[in-house]
C-alpha angles and dihedrals in degrees: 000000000000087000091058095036090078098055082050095055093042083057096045083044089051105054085041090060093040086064098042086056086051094240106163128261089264090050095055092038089060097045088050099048084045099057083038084063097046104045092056099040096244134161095218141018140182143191124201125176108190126242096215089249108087097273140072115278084192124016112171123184140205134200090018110105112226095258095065096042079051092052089047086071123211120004112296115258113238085268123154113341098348085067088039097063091052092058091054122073084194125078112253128196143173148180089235128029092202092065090064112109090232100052111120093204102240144065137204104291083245094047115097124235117272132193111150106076138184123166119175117181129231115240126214104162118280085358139080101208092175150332146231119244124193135170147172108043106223096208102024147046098234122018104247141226090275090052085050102039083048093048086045091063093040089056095054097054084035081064091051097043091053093050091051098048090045083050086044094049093036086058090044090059099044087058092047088057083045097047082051093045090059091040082055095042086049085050100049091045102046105034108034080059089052095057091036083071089042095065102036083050090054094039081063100043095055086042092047091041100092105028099040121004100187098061084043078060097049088047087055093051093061095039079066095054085045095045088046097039091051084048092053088044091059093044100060086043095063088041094066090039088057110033121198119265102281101183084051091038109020120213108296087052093056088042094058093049087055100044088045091050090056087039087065097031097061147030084257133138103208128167129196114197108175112190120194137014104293106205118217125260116155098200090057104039085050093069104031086061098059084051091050085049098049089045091052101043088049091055094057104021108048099008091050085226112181084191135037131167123195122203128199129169147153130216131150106353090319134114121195132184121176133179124198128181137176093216126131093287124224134209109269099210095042105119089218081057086062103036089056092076100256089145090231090143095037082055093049088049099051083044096052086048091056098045091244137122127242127204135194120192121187154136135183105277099006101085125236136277117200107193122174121179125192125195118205104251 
């Protein structure tokens, strides 16, 4: 049993650390049904967690190629013994499958015969929120008590693990519909000023047409930089609502079509130096570059900056940005510098999810230095 018990920790190890890199639910589901399969020596395994209808609202495989899940058409219901496992709070397992009580008497026409069977729930007190399902023993006829008593602590550290990567992706979501609140608060701010000119501008013009038609043309002139302002605001706004390709660009890549966006779209001098090879991890440029983003738009849009340079570099298991302005400066720890939305908070946030530090230099009149370092591991 000692002997076993390593493979088994290195599974439970495994879908703890899967969390902790913010991998989804699929992703640590898959790495937990596969280790279920391993460690007892099955042909095939499977995790369900129930949708409270009657059916699976994930039900993940391993050992079936993709070709034969495809061919075993929609996500199974909570039938015969799927459904069984999901009303016992205790492991069951059998020689045969088609002895169960529960057992309808036929699969799918693509699903393989199956006789070996070991289900073992997952707990989440009073609840049973899945099970594992395993079948076909390789080396035996019937799965034994060490199988059971294996899958059993899997199972416990499986129900921990779901209700951290469910936490992790509910947290996710609650900063994408803050991320989109900003961005509609940006929008609202920015824009709706900019057609409030409009209309005051053409409100003039119609008025200035008749009794004096220069100043109706000069009304008209500055209708046009309205007009093209309120169009580059809107561009870098749905610029930030629909970021480059990372994986195809990475992130300085990303990084430079954004610089050079806001480069076009503004009287700006910006500079990008990128120092070091960045190697690419979605999870994580995507975040550094919202943070990027909120550090850029704060340094022309609320610190007036006419130059801004943005480092980032790589070197020894470290990433660095940094962004560094000469506008007017704040006080970083005022509480009117974070209720105008600066996104210093939605920045500390992103930082502390990705393990890093953040740090905000500034003082009134000497412009602000962001700087975030992240450290592999």
């Amino acid at each position: 049993m000692v002997e076993r018990l390593s493979p088994t920790l290195k599974a439970v190890s495994d879908a703890v650390l899967a969390v902790a890199a913010g991998l989804s639910v699929d992703e640590v589901l898959q790495r937990l049904v596969d280790s279920a399969r391993e460690l007892v020596g099955a042909r095939y395994a499977a995790l369900g967690l129930p949708d409270g209808e009657g059916g699976f609202r994930r039900f993940l495989t391993s050992g079936m190629s993709e070709r034969l899940v495809a061919s075993l058409g929609p996500l199974p219901r909570q039938h015969g013994i799927l459904g069984a496992m999901l009303d016992v709070r205790s492991p069951y397992r059998t020689q045969d499958i088609h002895e169960h009580p529960r057992f309808r008497g036929w699969w799918p026409a693509a699903h393989p015969d199956m006789h070996s069977f070991l289900g073992v729930p997952i707990l989440e007190p009073p609840a049973v929120i899945g099970a594992f399902y395993l079948t076909e023993k390789l080396d035996a006829t019937d799965f034994s008590d060490e199988d059971e008593e294996l899958i059993g602590l899997l199972a416990a550290h499986a129900a921990i693990a779901i209700a951290n990567a469910r936490l992790h992706e509910q947290t996710r979501e609650l900063s994408i519909v803050a991320e989109r609140n900003r961005l509609a608060l940006d929008l609202h701010d920015a824009v709706s000023q900019k057609l409030f000119g409009l209309v005051l501008s053409a409100e003039a013009a119609a008025t200035l047409l008749e009794r004096d038609p220069e100043a109706a043309r000069g009304q008209v002139t500055k209708l046009q930089t309205l007009a093209q302002e309120a169009l580059e605001e809107l561009r870098s706004l749905v610029f930030e609502l629909r970021p480059p390709e990372l994986e195809r660009d990475g992130l300085p890549g990303a990084l430079r079509k954004h610089v050079e966006l806001l480069r076009r779209l503004g009287q700006h001098e910006l500079e990008l130096v990128v120092d070091g090879e960045v190697p690419v991890d979605g999870t994580r440029d995507r975040e550094v570059l919202r943070i990027a983003q909120e550090a850029l738009q704060n340094a022309l849009k609320h610190a007036r900056a006419s130059r801004v340079t943005v480092r980032l570099g790589a070197e020894e298991g470290r990433l660095l940005l940094e962004v560094e302005d000469n506008g007017v400066g704040f006080d970083p720890d005022a509480q009117e510098a974070r209720g105008r939305s600066l996104g210093l908070t939605s920045m500390e946030e992103r930082a502390r999810r990705l393990g890093g530090t953040l740090a905000i230099v500034s003082t009134s009149g000497a412009g602000t230095t962001v700087r975030l370092e992240l450290h592999d591991g």
